[in-house]
C-alpha positions as CSV (number, residue, x, y, z in Angstrom):
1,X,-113.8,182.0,49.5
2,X,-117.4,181.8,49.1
3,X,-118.1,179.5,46.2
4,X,-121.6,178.5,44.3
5,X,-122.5,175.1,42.7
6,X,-125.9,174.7,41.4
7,X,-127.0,170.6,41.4
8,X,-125.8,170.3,45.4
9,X,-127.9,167.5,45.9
10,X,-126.8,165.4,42.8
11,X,-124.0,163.2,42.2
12,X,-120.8,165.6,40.7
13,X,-122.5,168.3,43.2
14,X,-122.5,166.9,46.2
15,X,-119.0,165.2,45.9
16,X,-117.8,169.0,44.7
17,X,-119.1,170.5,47.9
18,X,-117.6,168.3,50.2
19,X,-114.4,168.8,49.0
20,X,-114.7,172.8,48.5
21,X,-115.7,172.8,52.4
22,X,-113.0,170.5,53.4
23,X,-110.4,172.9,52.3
24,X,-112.2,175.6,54.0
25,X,-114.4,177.6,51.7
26,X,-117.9,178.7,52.2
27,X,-120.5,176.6,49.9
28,X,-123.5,177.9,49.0
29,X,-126.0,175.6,46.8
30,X,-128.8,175.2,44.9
31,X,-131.0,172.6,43.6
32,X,-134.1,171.6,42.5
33,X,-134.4,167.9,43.4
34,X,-135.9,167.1,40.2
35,X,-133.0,164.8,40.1
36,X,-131.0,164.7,43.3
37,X,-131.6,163.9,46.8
38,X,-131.3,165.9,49.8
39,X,-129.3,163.5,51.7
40,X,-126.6,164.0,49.1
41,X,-126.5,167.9,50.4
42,X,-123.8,168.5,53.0
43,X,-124.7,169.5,56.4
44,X,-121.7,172.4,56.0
45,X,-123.3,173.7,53.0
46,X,-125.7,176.6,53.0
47,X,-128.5,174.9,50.8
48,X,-131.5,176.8,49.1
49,X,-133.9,174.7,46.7
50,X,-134.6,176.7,43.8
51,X,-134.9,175.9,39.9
52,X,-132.0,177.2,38.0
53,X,-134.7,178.8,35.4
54,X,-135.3,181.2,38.0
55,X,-133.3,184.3,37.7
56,X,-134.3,186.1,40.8
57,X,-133.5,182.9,42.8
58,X,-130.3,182.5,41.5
59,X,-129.3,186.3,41.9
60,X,-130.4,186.2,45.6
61,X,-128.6,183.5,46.5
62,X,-125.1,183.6,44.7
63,X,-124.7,187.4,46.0
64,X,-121.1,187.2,47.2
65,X,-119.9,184.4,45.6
66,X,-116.5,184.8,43.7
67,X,-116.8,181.2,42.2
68,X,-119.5,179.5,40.7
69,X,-119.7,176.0,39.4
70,X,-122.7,175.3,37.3
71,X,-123.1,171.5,37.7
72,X,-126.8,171.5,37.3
73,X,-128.7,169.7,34.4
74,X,-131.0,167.5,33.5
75,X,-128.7,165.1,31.9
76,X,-130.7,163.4,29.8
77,X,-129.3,162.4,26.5
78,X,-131.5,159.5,25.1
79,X,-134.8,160.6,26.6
80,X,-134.0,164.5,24.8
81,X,-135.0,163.0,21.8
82,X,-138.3,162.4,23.2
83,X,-138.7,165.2,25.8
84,X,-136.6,167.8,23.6
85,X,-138.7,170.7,25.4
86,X,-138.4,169.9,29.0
87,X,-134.5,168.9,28.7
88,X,-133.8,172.3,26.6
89,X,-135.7,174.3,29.0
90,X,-133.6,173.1,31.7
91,X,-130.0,173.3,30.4
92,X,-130.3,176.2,28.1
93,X,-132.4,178.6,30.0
94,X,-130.8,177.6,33.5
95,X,-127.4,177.4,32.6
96,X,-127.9,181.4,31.2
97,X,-130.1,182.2,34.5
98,X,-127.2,181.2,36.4
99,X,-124.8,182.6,34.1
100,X,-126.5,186.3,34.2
101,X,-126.6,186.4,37.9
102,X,-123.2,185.3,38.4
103,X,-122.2,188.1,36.4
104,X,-124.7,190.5,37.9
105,X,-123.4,189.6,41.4
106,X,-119.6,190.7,40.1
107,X,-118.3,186.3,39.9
108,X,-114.9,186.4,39.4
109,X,-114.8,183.0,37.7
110,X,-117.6,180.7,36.3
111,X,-116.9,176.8,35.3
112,X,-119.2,175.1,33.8
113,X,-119.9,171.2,33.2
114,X,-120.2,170.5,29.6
115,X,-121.2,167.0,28.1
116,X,-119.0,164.9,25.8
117,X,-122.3,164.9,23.8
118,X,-121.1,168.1,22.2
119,X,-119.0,166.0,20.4
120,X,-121.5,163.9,18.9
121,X,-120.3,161.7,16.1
122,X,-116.6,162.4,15.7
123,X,-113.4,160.0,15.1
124,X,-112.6,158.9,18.9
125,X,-110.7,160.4,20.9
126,X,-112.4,163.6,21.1
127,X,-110.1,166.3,21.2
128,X,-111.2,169.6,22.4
129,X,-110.5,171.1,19.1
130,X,-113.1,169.9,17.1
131,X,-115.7,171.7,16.4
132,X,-118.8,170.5,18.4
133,X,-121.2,168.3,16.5
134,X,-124.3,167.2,19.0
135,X,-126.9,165.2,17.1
136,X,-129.6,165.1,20.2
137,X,-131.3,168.5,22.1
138,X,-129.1,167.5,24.8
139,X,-125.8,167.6,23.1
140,X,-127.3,170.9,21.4
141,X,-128.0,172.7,24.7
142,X,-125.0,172.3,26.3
143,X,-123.6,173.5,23.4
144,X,-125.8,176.6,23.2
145,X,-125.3,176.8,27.0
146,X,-121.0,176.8,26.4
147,X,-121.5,179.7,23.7
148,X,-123.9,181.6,25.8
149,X,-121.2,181.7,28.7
150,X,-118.6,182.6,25.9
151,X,-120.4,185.6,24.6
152,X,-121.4,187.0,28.3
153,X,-117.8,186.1,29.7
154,X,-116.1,187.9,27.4
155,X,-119.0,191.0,26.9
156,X,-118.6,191.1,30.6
157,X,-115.1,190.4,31.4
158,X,-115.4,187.2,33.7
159,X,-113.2,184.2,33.9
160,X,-114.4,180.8,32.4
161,X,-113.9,177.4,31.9
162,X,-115.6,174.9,30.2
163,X,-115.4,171.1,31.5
164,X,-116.3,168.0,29.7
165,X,-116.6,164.9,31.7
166,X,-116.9,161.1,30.6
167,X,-119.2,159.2,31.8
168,X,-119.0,159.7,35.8
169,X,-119.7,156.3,38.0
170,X,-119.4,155.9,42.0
171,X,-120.9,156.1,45.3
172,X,-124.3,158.4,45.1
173,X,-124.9,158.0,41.6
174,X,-128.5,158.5,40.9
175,X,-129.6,154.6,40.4
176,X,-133.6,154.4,40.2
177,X,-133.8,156.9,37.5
178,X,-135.1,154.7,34.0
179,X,-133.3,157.5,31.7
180,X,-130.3,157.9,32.5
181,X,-127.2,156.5,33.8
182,X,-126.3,153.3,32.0
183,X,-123.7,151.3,34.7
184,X,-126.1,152.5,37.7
185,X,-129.3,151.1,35.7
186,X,-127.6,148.2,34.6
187,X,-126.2,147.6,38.9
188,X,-129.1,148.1,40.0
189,X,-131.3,145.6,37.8
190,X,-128.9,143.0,38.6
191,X,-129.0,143.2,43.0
192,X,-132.5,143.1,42.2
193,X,-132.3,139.7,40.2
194,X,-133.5,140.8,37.2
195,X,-131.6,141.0,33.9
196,X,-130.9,144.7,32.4
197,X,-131.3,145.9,29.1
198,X,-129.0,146.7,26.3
199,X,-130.0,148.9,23.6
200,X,-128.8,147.4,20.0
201,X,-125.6,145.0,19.5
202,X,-123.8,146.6,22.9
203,X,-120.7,147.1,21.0
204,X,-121.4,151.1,21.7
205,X,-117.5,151.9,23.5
206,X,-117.6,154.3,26.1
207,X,-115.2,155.7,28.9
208,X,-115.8,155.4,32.5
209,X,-114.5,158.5,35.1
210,X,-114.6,158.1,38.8
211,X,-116.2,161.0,40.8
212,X,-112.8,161.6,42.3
213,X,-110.8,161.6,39.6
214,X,-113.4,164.5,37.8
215,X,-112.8,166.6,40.9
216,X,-109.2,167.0,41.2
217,X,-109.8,168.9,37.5
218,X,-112.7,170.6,38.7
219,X,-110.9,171.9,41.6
220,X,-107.9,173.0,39.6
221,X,-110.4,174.9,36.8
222,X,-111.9,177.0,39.8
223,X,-109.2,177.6,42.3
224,X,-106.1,177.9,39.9
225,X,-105.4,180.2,36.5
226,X,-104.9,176.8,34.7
227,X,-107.4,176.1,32.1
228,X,-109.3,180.1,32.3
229,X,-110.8,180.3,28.7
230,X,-110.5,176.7,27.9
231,X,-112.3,173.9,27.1
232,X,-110.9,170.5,28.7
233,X,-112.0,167.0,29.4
234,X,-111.8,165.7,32.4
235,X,-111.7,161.9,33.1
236,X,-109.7,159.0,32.8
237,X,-109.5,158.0,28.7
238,X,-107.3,154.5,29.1
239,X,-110.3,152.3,29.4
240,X,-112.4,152.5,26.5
241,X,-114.7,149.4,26.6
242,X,-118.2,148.1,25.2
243,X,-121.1,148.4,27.2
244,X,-121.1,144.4,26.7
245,X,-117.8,144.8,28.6
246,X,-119.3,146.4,31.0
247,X,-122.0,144.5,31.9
248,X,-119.6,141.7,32.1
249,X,-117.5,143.4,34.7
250,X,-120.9,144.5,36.6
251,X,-122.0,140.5,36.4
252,X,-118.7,139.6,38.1
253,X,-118.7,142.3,40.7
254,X,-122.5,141.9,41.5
255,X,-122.3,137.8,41.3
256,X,-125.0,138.0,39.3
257,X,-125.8,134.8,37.1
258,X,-128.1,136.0,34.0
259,X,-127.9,137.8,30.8
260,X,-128.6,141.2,29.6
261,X,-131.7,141.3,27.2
262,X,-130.7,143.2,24.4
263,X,-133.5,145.8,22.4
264,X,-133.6,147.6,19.6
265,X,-130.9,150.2,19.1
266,X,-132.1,154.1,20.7
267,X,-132.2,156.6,18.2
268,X,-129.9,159.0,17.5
269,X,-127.4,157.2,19.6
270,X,-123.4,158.3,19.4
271,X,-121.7,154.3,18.6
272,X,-118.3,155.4,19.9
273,X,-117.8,158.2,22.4
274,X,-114.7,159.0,24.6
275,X,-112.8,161.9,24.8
276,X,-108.5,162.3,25.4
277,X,-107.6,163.6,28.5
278,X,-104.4,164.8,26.9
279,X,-105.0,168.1,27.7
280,X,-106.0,167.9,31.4
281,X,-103.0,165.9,31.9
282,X,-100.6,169.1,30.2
283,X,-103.2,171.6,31.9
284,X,-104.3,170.6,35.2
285,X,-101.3,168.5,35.9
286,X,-104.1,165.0,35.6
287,X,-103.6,161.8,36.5
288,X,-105.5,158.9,36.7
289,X,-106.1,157.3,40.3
290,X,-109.0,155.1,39.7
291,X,-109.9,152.5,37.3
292,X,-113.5,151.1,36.1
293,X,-113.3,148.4,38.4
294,X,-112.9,150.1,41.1
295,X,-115.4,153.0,40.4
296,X,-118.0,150.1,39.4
297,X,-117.2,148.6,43.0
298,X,-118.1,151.4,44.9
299,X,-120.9,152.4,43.0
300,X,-121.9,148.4,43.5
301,X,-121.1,148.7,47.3
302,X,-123.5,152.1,47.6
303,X,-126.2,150.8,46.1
304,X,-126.2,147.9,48.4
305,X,-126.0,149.9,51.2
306,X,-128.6,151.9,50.8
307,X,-130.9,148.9,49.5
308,X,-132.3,148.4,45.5
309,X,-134.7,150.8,44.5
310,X,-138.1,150.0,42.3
311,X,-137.4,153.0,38.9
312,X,-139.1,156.3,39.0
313,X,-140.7,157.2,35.9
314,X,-141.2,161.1,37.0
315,X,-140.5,162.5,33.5
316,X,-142.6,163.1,31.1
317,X,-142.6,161.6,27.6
318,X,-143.3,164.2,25.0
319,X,-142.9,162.3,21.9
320,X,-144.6,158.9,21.9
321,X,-144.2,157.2,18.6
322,X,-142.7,153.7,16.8
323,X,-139.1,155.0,17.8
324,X,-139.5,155.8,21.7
325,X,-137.9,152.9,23.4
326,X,-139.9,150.6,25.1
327,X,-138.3,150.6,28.4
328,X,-140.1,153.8,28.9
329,X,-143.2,153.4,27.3
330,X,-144.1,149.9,28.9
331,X,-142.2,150.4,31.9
332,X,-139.5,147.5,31.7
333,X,-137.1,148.5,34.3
């Protein structure tokens, strides 16, 4: 089968590909490189670097493809506050550029990757039945994005699913990036000897999803009728834990001897976010392979081997008032 992902060179992306073309399928991808690297792209794949905005681009390209995964976005929740315009662009009209030349091209089946931030402040577990309540312009997008793919899906009679991950950690997670990324900022701080920052008290709880363990549900969203029409999350959901508790369990993996410096809390931040995985388990047949250790290992161990990196401040910052954190306005990281 000839399959499309969008974000090829970024973390999910990459690890999607690889996995699509070792069971044989023809990848083609796309990406910008706004946020991922080219080294992530694999040498099988049949890469083109193009924006997802553009609508020519993206109908070019996917001709032929019976699957697409829409992976790309500029996953941004804190900074959307700030840079509402640039992260809004990005997810709302690329997801629907991608989306309308899908359909144009005849797609049999479009999944897309969601955010957990559509749930915004909700009594934890999320459940896929509640009705989405995003309180930042990321959150909002992706939601606009899901109901956008709804409405053409259905006008146009193609096959969809909707994924929501956790919070994905491992081996090629973007680590040098100041606005996103939390367990990859925090590793990478600490090989470098310095101590990382914590916004507020750090008793925000959050769940923790190895790459691999996101993929098996991917793979069964795009290549089986399981889940067509649905929303699901994907992830592990038994380790919900602090962000204290996770630097904690960084400290002892990295050996690192110092303390976190905690800062003011970021606006507009969810306190407790995790979603049940309930319904991958009854759906996609899900189960849980990896734990936080071990995806905080190997994201550890990948970031060694390719060596600490000084952070790239290559966003801009629209809103710069009282309230934008200053980690990004003084350059801290």
């Amino acid at each position: 089968m000839r399959v499309f992902i969008t974000g090829i060179a970024g973390f999910l992306g990459s690890h999607l590909a690889e996995r699509l073309l070792a069971m044989g399928h023809h990848v083609v991808g796309v990406d910008s490189l706004l946020g991922g690297e080219l080294v992530n792209v694999p040498p099988d794949a049949e890469f083109y670097q193009y924006d997802c905005r553009d609508f020519n681009a993206m109908a070019k390209v996917s001709q032929g493809c019976e699957l697409v995964y829409h992976c790309a976005a500029t996953a941004y929740e804190g900074l959307s506050v700030f840079a509402p315009a640039m992260v809004m662009d990005n997810i709302v009209t690329g997801s629907v550029g991608v989306f309308s030349a899908a359909i144009a091209n005849g797609a049999r089946r479009i999944v897309f990757c969601s955010s957990m931030a559509r749930y915004g402040t909700n009594q934890v577990p999320f459940l896929e039945s509640y009705v989405p309540r995003p309180q930042d312009p990321y959150g909002i997008a992706k939601v606009a994005a899901e109901q956008a793919l709804v409405n053409l899906a259905g006008v146009h009679g193609v096959e969809y699913a909707i994924a929501v991950p956790h919070n994905i950690i491992g081996a090629r997670q973007k680590f040098d990036d100041p606005y996103r990324n939390v367990a990859a900022i925090m590793a990478n701080m600490m090989l470098q000897g310095r101590s990382p920052f914590i916004y507020g008290d750090g008793e925000q709880s959050r769940c923790f999803s190895h790459v691999e363990d996101c993929l098996s549900c991917l793979l069964a969203l795009g290549l089986s009728d399981r889940g067509v029409g649905e929303v699901v999350n994907i992830g592990p959901d038994e380790e919900f834990v602090t962000i204290n508790h996770l630097f904690r369990t960084l400290k002892g993996i990295v050996g690192f001897e110092g303390q976190a410096i905690h800062l003011t809390d970021r606006p507009q931040e969810v306190k407790h976010a995790a979603c049940s995985s309930a319904k991958a388990r009854a759906l996609l047949d899900y189960r849980t392979t990896r734990g936080l250790a071990e995806g905080l290992t190997d994201l550890v161990a990948y970031i060694r081997g390719v060596g600490p990196r000084k952070f790239r401040y290559h966003l801009d910052i629209e809103i710069r008032n009282a309230s934008t954190p200053r980690t990004w306005t003084e350059r801290m990281m």
